[in-house]
ZALUM-917908 format. One record per residue (C-alpha): residue in three letters; x, y, z. Coordinates in Angstrom, 3 decimals. Layout:
<recs>
    aa          x          y          z
   ALA          X          Y          Z
...
</recs>
This chain:
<recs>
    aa          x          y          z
   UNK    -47.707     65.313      6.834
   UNK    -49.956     67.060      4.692
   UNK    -53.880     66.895      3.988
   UNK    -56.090     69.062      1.824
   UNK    -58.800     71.355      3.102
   UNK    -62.519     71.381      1.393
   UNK    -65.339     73.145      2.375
   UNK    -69.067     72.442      1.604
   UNK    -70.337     73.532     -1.581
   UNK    -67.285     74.212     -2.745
   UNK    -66.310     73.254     -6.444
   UNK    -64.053     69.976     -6.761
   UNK    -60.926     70.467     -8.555
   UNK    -58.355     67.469     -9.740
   UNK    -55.314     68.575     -7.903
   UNK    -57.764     67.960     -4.496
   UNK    -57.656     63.972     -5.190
   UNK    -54.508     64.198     -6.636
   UNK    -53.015     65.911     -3.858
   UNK    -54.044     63.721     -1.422
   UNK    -52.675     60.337     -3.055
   UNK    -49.390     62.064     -2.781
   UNK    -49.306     63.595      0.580
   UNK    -50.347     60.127      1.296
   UNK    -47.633     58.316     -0.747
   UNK    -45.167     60.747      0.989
   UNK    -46.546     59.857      4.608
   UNK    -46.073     55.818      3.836
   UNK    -42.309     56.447      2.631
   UNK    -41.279     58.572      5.935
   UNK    -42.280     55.652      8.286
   UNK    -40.437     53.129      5.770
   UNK    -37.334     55.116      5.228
   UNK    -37.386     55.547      9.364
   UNK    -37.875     51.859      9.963
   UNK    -34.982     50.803      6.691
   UNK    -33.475     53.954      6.191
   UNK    -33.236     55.307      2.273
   UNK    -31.779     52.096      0.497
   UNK    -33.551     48.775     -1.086
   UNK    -34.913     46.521      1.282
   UNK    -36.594     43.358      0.774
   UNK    -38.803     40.985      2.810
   UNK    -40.520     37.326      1.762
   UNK    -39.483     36.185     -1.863
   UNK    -38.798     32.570     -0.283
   UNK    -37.065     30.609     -3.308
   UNK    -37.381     26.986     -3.898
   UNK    -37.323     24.357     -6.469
   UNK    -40.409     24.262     -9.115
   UNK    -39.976     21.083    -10.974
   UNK    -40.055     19.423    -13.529
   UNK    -37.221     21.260    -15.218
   UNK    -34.520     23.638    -14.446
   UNK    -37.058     26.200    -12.579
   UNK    -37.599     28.467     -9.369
   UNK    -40.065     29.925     -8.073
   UNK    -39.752     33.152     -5.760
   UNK    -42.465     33.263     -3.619
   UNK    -44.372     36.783     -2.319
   UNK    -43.169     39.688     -0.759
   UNK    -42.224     43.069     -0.316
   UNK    -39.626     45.544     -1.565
   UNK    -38.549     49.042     -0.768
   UNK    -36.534     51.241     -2.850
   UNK    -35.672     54.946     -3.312
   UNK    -37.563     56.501     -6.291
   UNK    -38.784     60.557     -6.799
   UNK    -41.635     61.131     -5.991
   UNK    -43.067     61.465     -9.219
   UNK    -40.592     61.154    -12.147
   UNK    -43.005     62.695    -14.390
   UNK    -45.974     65.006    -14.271
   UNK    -49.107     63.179    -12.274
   UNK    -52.104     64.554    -13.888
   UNK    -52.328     68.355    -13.191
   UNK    -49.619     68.182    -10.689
   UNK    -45.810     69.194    -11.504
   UNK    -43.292     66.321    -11.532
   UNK    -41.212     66.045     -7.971
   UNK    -37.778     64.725     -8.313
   UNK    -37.228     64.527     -4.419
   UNK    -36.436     60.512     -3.251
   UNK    -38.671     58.870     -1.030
   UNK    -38.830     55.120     -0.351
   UNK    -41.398     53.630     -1.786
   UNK    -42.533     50.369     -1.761
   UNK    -44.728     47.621     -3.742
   UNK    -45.855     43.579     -3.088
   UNK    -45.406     40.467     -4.780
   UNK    -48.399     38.799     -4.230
   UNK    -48.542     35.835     -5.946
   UNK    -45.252     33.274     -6.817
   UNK    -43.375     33.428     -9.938
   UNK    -41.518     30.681    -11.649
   UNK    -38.317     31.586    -13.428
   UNK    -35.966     29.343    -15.784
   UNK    -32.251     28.931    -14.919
   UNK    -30.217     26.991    -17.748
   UNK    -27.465     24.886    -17.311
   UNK    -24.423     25.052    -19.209
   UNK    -23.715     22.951    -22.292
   UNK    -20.062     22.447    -21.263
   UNK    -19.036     18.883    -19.701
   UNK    -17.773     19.892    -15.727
   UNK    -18.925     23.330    -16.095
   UNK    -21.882     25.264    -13.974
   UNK    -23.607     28.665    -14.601
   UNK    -24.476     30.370    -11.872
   UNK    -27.499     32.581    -12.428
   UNK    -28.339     35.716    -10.680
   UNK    -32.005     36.208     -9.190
   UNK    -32.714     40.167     -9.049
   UNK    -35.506     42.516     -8.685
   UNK    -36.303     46.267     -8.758
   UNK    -39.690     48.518     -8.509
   UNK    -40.840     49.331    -11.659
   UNK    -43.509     52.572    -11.669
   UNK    -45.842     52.951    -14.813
   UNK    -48.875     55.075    -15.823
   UNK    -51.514     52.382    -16.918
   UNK    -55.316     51.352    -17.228
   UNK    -55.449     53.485    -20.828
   UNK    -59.149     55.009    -21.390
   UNK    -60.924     57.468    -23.023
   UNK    -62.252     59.948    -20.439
   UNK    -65.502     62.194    -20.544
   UNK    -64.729     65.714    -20.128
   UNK    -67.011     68.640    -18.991
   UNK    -68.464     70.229    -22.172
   UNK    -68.711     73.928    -21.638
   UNK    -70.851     74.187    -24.464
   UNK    -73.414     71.933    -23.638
   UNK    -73.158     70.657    -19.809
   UNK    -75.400     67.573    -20.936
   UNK    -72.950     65.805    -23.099
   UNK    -69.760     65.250    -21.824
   UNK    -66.682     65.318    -24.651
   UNK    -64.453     62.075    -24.993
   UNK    -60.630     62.659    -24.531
   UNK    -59.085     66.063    -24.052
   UNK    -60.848     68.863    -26.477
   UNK    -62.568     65.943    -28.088
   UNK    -59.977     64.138    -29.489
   UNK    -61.092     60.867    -28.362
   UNK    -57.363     59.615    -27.333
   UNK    -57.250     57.642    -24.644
   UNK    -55.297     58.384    -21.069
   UNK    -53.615     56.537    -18.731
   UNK    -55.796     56.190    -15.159
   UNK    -53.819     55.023    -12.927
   UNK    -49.740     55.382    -11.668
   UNK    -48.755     51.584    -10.579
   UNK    -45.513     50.521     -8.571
   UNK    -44.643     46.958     -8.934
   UNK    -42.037     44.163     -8.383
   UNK    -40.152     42.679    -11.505
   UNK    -38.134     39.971    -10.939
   UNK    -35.625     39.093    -13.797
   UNK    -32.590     36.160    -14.039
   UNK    -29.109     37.375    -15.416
   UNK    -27.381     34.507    -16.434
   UNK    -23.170     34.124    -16.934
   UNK    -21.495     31.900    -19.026
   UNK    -20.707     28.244    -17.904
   UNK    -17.488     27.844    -16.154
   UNK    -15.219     24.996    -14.379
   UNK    -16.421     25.610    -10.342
   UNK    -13.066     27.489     -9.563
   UNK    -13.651     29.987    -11.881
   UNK    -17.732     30.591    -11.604
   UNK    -18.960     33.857    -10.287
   UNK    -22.270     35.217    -10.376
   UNK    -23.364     38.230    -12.441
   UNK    -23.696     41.324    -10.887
   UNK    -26.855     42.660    -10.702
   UNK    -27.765     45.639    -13.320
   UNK    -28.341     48.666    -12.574
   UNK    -30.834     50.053    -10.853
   UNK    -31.548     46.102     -9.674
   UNK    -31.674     44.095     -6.359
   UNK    -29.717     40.945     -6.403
   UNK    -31.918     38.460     -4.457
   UNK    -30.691     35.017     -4.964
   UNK    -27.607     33.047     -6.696
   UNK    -28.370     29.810     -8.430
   UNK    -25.501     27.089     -9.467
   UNK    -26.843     24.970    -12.101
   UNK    -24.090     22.204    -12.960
   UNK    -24.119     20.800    -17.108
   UNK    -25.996     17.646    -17.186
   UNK    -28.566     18.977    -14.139
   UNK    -32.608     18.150    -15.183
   UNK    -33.299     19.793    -11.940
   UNK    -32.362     22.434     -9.323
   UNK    -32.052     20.785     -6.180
   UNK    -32.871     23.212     -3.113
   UNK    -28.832     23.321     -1.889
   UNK    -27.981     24.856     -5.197
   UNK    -29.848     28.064     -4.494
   UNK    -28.572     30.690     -2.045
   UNK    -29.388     33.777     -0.854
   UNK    -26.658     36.748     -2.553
   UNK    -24.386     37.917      0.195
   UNK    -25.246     41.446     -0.865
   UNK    -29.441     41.057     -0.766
   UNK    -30.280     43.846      1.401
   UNK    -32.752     41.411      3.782
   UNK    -35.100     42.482      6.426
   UNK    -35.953     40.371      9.165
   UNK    -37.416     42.955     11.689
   UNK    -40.852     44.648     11.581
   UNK    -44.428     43.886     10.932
   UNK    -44.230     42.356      7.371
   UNK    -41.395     39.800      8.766
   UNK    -44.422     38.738     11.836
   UNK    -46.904     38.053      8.603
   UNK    -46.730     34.294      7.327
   UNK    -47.591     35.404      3.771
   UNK    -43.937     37.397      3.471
   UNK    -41.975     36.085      6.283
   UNK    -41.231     32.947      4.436
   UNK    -37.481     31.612      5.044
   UNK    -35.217     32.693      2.691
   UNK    -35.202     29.131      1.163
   UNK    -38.685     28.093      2.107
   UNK    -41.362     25.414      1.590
   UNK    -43.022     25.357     -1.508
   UNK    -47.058     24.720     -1.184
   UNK    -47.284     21.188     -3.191
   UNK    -44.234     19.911     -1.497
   UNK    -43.570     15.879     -1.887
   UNK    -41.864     14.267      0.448
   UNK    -40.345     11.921     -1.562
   UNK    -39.152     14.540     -3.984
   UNK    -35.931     15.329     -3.323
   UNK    -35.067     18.229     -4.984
   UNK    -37.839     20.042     -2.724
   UNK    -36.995     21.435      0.688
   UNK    -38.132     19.166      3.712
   UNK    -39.373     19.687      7.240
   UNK    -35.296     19.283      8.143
   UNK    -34.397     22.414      5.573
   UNK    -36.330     24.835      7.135
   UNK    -35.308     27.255      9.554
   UNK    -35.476     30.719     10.211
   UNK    -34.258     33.494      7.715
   UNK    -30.772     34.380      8.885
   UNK    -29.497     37.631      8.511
   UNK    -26.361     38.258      6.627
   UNK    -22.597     36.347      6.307
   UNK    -21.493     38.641      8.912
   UNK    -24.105     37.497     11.354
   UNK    -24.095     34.173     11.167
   UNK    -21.207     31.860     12.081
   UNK    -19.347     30.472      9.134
   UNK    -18.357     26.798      9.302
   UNK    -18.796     24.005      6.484
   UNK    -18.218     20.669      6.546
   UNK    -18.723     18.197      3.368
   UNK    -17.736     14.256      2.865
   UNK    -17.763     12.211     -0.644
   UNK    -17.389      8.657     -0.886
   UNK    -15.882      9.387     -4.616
   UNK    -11.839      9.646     -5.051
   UNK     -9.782     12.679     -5.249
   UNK     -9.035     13.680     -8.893
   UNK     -5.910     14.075    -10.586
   UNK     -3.828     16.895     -9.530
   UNK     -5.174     20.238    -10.339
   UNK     -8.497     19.427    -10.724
   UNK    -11.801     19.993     -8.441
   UNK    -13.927     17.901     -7.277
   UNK    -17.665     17.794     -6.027
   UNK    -19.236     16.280     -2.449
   UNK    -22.038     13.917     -2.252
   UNK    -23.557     16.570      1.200
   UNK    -22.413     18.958      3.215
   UNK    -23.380     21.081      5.670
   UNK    -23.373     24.694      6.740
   UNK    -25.371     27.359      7.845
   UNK    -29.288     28.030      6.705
   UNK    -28.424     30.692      3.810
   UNK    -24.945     30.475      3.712
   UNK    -23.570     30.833     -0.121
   UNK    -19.504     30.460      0.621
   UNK    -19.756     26.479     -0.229
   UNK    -19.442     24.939     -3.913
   UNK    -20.816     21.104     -3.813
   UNK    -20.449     20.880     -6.762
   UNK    -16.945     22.153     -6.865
   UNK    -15.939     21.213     -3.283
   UNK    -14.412     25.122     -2.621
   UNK    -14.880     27.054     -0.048
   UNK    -15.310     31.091     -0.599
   UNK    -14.189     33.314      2.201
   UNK    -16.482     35.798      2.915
   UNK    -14.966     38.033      5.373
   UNK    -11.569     38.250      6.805
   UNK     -9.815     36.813      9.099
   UNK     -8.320     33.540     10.772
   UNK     -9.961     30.287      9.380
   UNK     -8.960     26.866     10.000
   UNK     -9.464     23.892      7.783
   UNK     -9.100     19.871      8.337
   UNK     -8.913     17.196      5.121
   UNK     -8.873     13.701      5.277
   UNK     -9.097     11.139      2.717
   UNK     -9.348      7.260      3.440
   UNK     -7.739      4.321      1.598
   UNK     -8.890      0.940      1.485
   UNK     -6.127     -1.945      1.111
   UNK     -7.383     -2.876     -2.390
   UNK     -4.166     -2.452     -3.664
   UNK     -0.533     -0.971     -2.576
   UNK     -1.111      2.449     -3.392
   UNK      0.713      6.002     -2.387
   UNK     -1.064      9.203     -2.750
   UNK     -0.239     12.528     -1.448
   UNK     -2.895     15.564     -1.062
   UNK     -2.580     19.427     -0.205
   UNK     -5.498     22.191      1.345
   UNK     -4.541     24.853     -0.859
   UNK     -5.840     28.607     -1.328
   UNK     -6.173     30.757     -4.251
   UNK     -6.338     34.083     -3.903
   UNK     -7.053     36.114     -7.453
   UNK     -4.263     38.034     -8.473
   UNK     -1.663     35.915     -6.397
   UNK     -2.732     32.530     -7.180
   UNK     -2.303     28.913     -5.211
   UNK     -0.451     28.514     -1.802
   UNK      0.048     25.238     -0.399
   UNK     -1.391     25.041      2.898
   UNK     -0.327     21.376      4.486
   UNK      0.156     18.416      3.203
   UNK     -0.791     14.831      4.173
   UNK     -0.416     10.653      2.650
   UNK     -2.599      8.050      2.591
   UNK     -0.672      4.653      1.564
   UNK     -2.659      1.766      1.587
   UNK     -1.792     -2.039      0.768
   UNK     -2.581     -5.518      1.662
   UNK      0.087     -5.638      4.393
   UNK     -1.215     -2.231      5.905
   UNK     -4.005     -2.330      5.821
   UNK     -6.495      0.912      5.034
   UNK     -5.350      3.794      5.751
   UNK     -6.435      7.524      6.539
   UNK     -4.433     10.524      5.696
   UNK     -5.612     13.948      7.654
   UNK     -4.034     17.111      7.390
   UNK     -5.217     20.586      9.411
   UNK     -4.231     24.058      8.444
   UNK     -5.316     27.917     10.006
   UNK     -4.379     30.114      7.620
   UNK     -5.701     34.468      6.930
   UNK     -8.356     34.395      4.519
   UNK     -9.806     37.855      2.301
   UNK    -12.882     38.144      0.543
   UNK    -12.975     35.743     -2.412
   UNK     -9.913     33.680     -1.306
   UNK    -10.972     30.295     -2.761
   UNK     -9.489     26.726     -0.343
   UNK    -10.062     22.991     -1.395
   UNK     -8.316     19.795     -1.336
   UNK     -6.015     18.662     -4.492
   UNK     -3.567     16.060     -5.052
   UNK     -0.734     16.173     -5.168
   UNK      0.806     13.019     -6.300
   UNK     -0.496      9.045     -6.411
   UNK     -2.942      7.549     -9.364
   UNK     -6.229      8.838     -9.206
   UNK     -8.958      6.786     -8.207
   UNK     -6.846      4.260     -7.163
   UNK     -7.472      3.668     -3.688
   UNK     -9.175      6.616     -2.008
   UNK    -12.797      5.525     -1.364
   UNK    -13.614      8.437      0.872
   UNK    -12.692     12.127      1.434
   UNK    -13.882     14.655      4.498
   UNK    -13.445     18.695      4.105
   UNK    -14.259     20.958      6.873
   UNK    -13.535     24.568      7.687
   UNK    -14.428     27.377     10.033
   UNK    -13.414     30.787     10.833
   UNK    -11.726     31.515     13.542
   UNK    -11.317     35.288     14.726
   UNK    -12.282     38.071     12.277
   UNK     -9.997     41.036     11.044
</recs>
């Protein structure tokens, strides 16, 4: 830690002031990169729903990110190309557009990222000592009356990458550009006027902190999906008392476990199919509603249970499958089950359970197999969990 020594009567130079912003600059960064280390690091930016449209709003908080110190000359003083972390607020909520996709059955899934953006602003003309007569100062450097910047300014920019729309088995997000943060992912289905709060999830990869002073401050220690300030509660495509809970750390902290029910048939073979609700954990992103698949993210053992139930409207016979698909490889059949339903027997339920190893990205869902589609299934029920990690 540095400071710079002046002594009464002693004539001011620029480099004094100067100087001292950046042995102070320098002193901030050490205690952040101690408490986060020397990577990005984000706090707050709660996310929620802004209707009416297809909007969200990213709420305030903090990021931290490795820069130099000075990328280019400040003032008098020599550019520095050593990396500290340096850090800037978000301190009022911003409202960003995410499209959906003009393709029937398709979604776009849009990427919410952010990185620290340091420029040289507040442009002026400044008086300079005039050596040839004290009493009138000369405007801009020799006279030239150009103006100069007055002050170096570190800020948040948030930004939304979109990707193409896709059928839910083949959607992925963007990946973040470079030199950018991704924060959030956002699966906007074709048809959607709004984005209901289940659609948005934290990235798997946002580098979230949950420890330290700014995560004890209501103002950034918002959930990750959190409460926006006008909420309605009978709007529901804005978080509830019931969606909020704390910020949860990462997929590898929490448990991973879904479970999702339609009342809706099963479609014909080899296509998906969404979920009226479902459940998982606060944050959790390895679940497509709208879809019905279920993204591994980790490895290991996972086990899955399907059922689907048939009324006796008619004498029907349909068969269904869990299946994976793993890129590269493709789709395994996992277990199979029957419903067959009829007057004489009556409804029926077909359930089939499967544990199966699971890698990153490995994709599992229910598909028929055989039977008329829509015929008789009036109800389906999809649930998985992992087991043991590899």
């Amino acid at each position: 830690m540095h400071r710079v020594i002046v002594f009464p009567g002693q004539v001011a130079r620029e480099t004094d002031i100067l100087s001292t912003n950046r042995y102070a600059m320098e002193g901030m960064a050490a205690i952040s990169g101690a408490l986060f280390g020397l990577t990005p690091t984000i706090t707050g930016f709660a996310a929620y729903p802004a209707p009416p449209g297809l909007f969200v709003a990213i709420g305030p908080g903090a990021m931290f990110a490795p820069m130099a110190v000075d990328a280019s000359r400040y003032g008098s003083l020599e550019a520095s190309g050593a990396v500290i972390l340096k850090h800037a607020a978000l301190t009022e909520s911003l409202t960003l557009q995410t499209p959906a996709p003009a393709g029937a059955g398709q979604v776009a899934m849009h990427l919410i990222q952010a990185r620290l953006a340091e420029v040289d602003e507040g442009a002026s003309v400044i008086p300079y000592f005039n050596a040839v007569d004290p009493s009138m100062p000369i405007w801009g450097v020799g006279g030239n009356g150009l103006a100069q910047p007055t002050q170096r300014t570190i800020r948040v920019e948030l930004g939304v990458k979109g990707s193409p729309g896709a059928l839910p088995a083949a959607a992925v997000p963007p990946s973040p550009d470079p030199g950018w943060t991704p924060l959030y992912v956002v699966t906007v289905p074709a048809g959607a006027v709004s984005v209901p709060l289940r659609a948005i999830s934290p990235h798997p990869a946002a580098p979230r902190a949950n420890t330290g002073l700014m995560g004890t401050s209501p103002r950034f220690a918002a959930p990750a999906r959190g409460v926006p300030p006008a909420a309605q509660a009978d709007d529901d495509s804005i978080p509830t008392a019931s969606w909020v809970r704390n910020v949860v750390e990462s997929a590898l902290s929490m448990p991973v476990y879904f479970a999702a029910s339609g009342s809706d048939a099963l479609g014909a073979a080899g296509t998906l199919h969404g979920y009226g609700s479902f459940d998982a954990p606060a944050g959790a992103a390895w679940f497509n509603e709208f879809g019905g698949f279920f993204t591994a993210p980790v490895s290991g053992i996972y086990g899955f249970s399907a059922s689907v139930y048939a009324s006796n409207s008619g004498d029907h016979v349909q068969d269904f499958q869990i299946v994976r698909t793993r890129p590269a490889v493709g789709v395994t059949q996992l277990a199979v089950a029957r419903t067959h339903s009829g007057p004489s027997r009556g409804d029926f339920v077909g359930m089939s359970v499967a544990a199966v190893r699971c890698e990153p990205g490995d994709k599992v869902h229910i598909d028929r197999v055989t039977g008329d589609p829509g015929s008789s299934a009036e109800a389906k029920h999809f649930s998985g969990a992992l087991i043991r990690r590899l």
